[in-house]
C-alpha positions as CSV (number, residue, x, y, z in Angstrom):
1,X,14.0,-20.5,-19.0
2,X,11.3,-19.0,-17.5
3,X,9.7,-15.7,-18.9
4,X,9.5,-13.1,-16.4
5,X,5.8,-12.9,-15.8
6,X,6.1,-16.9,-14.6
7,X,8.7,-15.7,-12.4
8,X,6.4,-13.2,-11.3
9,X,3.9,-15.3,-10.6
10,X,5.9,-17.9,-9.0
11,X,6.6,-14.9,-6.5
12,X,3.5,-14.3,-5.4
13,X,2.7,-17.8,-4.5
14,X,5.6,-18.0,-2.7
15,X,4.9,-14.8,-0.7
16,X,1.1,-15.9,-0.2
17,X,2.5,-19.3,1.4
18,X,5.2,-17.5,3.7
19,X,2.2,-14.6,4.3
20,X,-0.4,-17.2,5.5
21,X,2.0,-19.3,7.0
22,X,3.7,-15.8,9.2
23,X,-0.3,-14.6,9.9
24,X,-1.3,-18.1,11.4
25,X,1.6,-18.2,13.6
26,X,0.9,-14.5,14.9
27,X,-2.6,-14.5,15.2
28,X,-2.2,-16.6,18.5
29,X,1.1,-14.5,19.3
30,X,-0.5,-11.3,19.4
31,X,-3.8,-12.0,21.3
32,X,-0.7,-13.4,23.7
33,X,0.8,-10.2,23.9
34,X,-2.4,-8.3,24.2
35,X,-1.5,-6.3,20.9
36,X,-5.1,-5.5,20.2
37,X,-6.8,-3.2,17.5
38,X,-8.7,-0.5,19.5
39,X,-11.5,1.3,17.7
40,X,-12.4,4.3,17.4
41,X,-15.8,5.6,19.4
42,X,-16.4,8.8,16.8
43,X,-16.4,5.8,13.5
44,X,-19.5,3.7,12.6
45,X,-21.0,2.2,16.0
46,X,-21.0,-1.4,14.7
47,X,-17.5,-1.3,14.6
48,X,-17.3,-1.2,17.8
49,X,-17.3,-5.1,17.9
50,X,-13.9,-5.2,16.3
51,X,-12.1,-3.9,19.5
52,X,-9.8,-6.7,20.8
53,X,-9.1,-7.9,17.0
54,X,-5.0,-8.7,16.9
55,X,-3.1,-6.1,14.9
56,X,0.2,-5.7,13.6
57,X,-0.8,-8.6,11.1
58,X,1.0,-6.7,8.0
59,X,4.7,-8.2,9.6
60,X,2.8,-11.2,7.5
61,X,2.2,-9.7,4.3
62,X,6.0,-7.8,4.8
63,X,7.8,-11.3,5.3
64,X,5.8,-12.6,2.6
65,X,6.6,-10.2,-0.1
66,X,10.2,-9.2,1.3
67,X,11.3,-13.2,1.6
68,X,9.7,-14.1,-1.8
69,X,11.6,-11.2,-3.9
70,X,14.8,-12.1,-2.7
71,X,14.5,-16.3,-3.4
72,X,13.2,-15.5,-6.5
73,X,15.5,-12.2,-7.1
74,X,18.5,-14.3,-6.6
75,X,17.0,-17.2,-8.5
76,X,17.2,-15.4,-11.5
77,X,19.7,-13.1,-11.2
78,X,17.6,-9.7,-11.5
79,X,18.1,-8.6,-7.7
80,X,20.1,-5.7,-7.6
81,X,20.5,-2.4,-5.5
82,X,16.9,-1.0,-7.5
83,X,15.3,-3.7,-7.1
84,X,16.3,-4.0,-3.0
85,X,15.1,-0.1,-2.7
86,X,11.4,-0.1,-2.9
87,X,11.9,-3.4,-0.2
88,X,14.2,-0.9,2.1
89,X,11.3,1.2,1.8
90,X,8.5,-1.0,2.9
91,X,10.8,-1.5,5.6
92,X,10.9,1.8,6.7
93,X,7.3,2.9,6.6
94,X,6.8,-0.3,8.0
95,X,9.0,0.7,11.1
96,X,6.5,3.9,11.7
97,X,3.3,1.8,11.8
98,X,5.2,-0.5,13.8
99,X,6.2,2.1,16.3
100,X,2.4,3.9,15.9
101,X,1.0,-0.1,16.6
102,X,2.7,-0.4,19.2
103,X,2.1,2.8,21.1
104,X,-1.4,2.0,20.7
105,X,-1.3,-1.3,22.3
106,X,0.7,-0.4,25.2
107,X,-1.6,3.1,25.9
108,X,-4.9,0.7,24.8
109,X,-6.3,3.6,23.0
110,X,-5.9,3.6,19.2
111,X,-4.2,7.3,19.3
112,X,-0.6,6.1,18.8
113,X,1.6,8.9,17.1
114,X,0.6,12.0,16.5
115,X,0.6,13.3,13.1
116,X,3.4,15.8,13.3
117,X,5.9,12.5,14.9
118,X,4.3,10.7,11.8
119,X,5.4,13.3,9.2
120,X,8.3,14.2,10.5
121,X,9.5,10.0,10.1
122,X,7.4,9.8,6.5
123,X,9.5,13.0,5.1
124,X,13.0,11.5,6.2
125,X,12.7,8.2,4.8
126,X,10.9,9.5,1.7
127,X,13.8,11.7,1.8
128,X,16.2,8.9,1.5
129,X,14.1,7.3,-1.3
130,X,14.2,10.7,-3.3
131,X,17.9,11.3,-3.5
132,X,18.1,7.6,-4.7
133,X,16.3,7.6,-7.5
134,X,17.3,11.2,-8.3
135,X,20.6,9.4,-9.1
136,X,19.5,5.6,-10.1
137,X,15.8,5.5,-10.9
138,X,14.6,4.7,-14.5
139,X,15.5,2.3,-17.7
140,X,18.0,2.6,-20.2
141,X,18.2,6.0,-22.0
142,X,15.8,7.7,-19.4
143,X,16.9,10.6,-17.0
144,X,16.7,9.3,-13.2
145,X,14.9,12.6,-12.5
146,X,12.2,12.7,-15.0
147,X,8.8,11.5,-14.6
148,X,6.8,9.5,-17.7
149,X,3.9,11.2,-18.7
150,X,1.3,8.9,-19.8
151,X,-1.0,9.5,-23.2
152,X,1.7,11.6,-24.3
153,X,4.1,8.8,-23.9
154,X,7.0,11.4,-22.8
155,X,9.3,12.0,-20.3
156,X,9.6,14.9,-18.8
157,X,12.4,16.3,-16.6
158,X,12.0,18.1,-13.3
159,X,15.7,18.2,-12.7
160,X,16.0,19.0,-8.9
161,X,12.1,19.5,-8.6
162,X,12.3,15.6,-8.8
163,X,13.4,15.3,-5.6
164,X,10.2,17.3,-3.9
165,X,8.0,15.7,-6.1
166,X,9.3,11.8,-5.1
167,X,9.1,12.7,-1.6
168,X,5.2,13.9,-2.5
169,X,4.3,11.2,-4.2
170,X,5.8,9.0,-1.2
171,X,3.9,10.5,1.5
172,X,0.8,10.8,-0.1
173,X,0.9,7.2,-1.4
174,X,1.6,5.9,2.4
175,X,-1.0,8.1,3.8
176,X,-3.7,7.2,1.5
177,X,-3.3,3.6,1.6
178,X,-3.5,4.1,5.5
179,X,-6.7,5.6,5.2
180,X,-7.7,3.1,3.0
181,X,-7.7,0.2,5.7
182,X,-10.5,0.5,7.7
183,X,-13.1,-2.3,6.7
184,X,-12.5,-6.5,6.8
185,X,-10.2,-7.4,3.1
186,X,-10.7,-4.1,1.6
187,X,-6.6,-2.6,1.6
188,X,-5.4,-6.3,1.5
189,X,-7.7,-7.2,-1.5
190,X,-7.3,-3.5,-3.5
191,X,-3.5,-3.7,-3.1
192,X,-3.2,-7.5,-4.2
193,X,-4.9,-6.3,-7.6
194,X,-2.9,-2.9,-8.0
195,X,0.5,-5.1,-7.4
196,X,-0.3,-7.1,-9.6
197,X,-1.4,-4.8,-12.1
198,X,2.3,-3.0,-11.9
199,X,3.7,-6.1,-12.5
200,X,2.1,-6.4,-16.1
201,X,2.8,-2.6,-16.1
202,X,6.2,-2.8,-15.5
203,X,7.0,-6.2,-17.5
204,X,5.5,-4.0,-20.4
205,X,8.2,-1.3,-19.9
206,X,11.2,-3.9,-19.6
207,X,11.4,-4.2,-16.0
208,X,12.3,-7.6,-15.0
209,X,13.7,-7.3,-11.4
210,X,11.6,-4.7,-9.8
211,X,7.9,-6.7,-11.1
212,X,9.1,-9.5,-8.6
213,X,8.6,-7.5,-5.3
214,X,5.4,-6.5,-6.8
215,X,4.3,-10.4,-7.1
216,X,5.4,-10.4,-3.9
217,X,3.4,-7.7,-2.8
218,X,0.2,-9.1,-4.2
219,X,1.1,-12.7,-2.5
220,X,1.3,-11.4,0.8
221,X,-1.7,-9.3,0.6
222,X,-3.5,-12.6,-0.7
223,X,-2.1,-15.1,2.0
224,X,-3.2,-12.5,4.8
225,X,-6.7,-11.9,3.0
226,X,-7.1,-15.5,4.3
227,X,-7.3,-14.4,8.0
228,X,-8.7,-10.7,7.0
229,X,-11.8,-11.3,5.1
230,X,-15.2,-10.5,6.8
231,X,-15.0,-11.1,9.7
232,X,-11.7,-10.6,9.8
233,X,-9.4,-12.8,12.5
234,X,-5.9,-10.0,12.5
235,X,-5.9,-6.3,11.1
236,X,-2.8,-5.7,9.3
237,X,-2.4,-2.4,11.5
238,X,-0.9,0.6,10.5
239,X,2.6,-1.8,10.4
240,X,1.0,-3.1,7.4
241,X,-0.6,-0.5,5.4
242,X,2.1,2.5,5.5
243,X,4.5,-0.7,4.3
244,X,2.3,-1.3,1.5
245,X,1.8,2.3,0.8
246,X,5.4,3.0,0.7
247,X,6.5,-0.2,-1.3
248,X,4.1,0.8,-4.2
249,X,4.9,4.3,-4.3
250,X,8.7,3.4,-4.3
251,X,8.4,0.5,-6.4
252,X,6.0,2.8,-8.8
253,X,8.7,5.4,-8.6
254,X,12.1,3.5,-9.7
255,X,9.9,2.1,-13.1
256,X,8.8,5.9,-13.4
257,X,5.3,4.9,-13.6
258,X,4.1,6.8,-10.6
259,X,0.5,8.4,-12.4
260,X,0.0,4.8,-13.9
261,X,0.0,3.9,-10.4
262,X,-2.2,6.5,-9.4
263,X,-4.7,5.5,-11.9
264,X,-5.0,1.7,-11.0
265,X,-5.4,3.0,-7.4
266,X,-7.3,5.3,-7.8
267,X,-9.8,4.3,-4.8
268,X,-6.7,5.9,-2.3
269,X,-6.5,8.8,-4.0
270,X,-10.7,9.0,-3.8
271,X,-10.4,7.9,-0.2
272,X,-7.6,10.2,0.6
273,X,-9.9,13.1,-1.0
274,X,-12.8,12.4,1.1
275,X,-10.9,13.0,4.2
276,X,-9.8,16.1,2.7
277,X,-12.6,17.6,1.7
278,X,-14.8,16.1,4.7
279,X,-12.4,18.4,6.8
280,X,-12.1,21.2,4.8
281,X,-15.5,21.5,4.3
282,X,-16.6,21.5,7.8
283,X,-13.8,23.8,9.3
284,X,-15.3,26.4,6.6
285,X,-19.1,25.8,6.9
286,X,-19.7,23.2,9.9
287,X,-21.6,21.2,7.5
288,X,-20.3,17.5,6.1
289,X,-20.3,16.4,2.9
290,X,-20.1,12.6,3.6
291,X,-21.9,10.9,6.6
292,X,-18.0,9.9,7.1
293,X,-14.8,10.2,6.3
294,X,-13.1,8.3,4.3
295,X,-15.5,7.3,2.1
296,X,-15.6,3.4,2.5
297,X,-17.7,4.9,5.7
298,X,-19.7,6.9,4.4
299,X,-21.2,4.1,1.9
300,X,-21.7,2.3,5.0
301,X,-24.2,4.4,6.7
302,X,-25.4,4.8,3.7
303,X,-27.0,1.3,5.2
304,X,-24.3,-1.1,2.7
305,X,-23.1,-4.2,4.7
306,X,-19.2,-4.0,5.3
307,X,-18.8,-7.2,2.5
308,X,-20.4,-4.7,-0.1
309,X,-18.8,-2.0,0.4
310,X,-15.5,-4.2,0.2
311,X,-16.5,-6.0,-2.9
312,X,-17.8,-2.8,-4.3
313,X,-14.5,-1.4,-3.9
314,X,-12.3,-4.7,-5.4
315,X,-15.0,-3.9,-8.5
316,X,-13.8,-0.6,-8.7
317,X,-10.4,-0.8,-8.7
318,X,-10.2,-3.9,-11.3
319,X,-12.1,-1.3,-13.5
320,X,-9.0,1.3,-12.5
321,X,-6.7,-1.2,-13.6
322,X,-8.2,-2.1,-16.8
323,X,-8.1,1.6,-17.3
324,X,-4.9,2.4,-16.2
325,X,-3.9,-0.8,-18.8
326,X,-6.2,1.3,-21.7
327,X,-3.9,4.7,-20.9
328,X,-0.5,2.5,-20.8
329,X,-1.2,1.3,-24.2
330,X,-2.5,4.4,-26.2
């Protein structure tokens, strides 16, 4: 019998085969189809280049991890209706980058939704993930609507507050990760090492179904790393990374090990800030605090090549997971 860390990782090279496999075959597809990344004028100029890059490449990383959780779910018997949850949600989220990808192909202009049509669709289907886990979330002996507070090694309930909070964290998580993919590998490569961080993370806390999609997750980010390293050949789109961003919040969510999660990624919540406080800042004095915003920019005209600043980043967060594994364990 397999232990369930092999069955992990037997996931995740299954979903980087079926990923590298999917983002060959729709590389050539999309340039087809003129589904083209279009970049923006106000961001660094020597992006500029990238204009004409096929997008929509996450439907890749999605089949990858999706396809790989349920062979392997069914395989050994863990696949249930929590375990299928955090995949309905990386289905979801996936549909509003979908929709946002493809409104910006078909305007060619890289506007696509605004944000109000983008909320609006993030708080109903985090929502939906809320009142789930508010009734089915957690292990044995733990409240579905209490949260596990790390270095305390407690649980605390929120009772109905659960509900708000979930749909927070879900929102947030999508939006940062989002924000996150804006340079050649860097979400793909981040989010291969923080799923496969939850995996050891959620192994250690019992979890035996859930870990799979997360090995799938970290596959499919690795098979489309192949096309998306520097220079990149397909962008995963906004299709891809509000997926990704809502399969680890929700995935994060149903093992209750939401801050763990927000420790080992960490660089979303820093890149999520900068936008934040670039903004903020400016509307109150008219002065920036960055050169750019989100950050990964702002190291950029700082006058780093794009392949630091990405390796930079992987650097990082492997240092936020080994940190987030120091926190788990005291």
């Amino acid at each position: 019998m397999f232990t369930p860390l092999i069955d992990a990782v037997i996931t995740l090279v299954i979903a980087f085969a079926v990923s590298a496999l999917v983002v060959g075959r729709l590389i050539p597809f999309l340039k087809k189809k003129q589904f083209k990344q279009y970049v923006r004028e106000e961001g660094p100029q020597s992006h500029l280049k990238k204009t004409g890059t096929p997008s929509m490449g996450g439907i890749g990383i999605i089949s990858g991890a999706v396809i790989a959780a349920l062979i392997m779910g069914l395989v050994t018997g863990t696949l249930s209706l929590n375990t299928l949850m955090p995949m309905a949600a990386m289905l979801l989220y996936a549909l509003i980058g979908f929709i946002d990808d493809y409104e910006k192909a078909i305007k060619k202009n890289n506007l696509g939704l605004n944000a109000k049509q983008k909320l609006v669709m993030q708080f109903g289907f985090s929502l939906a993930v809320a009142l789930y886990a508010y009734f089915f979330s957690g292990g044995a002996g733990v409240s579905s609507s209490s949260i596990w507070i790390p270095l305390f090694n407690v649980y605390l309930e929120l009772g109905i507050l659960y509900i708000p909070f979930v749909v927070f964290v879900m929102i947030a998580f999508s939006n940062a990760v989002n924000l996150t993919d804006g340079l050649d590998g860097l979400a793909s490569g981040i989010t291969a090492l923080v799923a496969f961080f939850m995996v050891t993370a959620g192994l250690a806390f019992g979890f035996t179904g859930e870990v799979l999609f997360f090995g799938g997750i970290a596959g499919g980010c690795l098979g489309f790393l192949l096309y998306n390293r520097n220079p990149a050949k397909i962008f995963m789109g906004d299709t891809g990374s509000m997926a990704l961003g809502g399969a680890l919040a929700a995935g994060g969510i149903m093992m209750k090990l939401e801050f763990i999660l927000a420790v080992a990624g960490l660089i979303y919540v820093m890149e999520a800030l900068s936008v934040i406080i670039q903004v903020g800042v400016f509307k109150k004095t008219g002065k920036r605090v960055f050169k750019m915003a989100p950050l990964h920019h702002h190291f950029e005209l700082c006058g780093m090549t794009e392949q630091k600043v990405v390796f930079m980043f992987w650097g990082i967060t492997l240092g936020f997971c080994l940190l987030a594994t120091l926190i788990m364990n005291i």
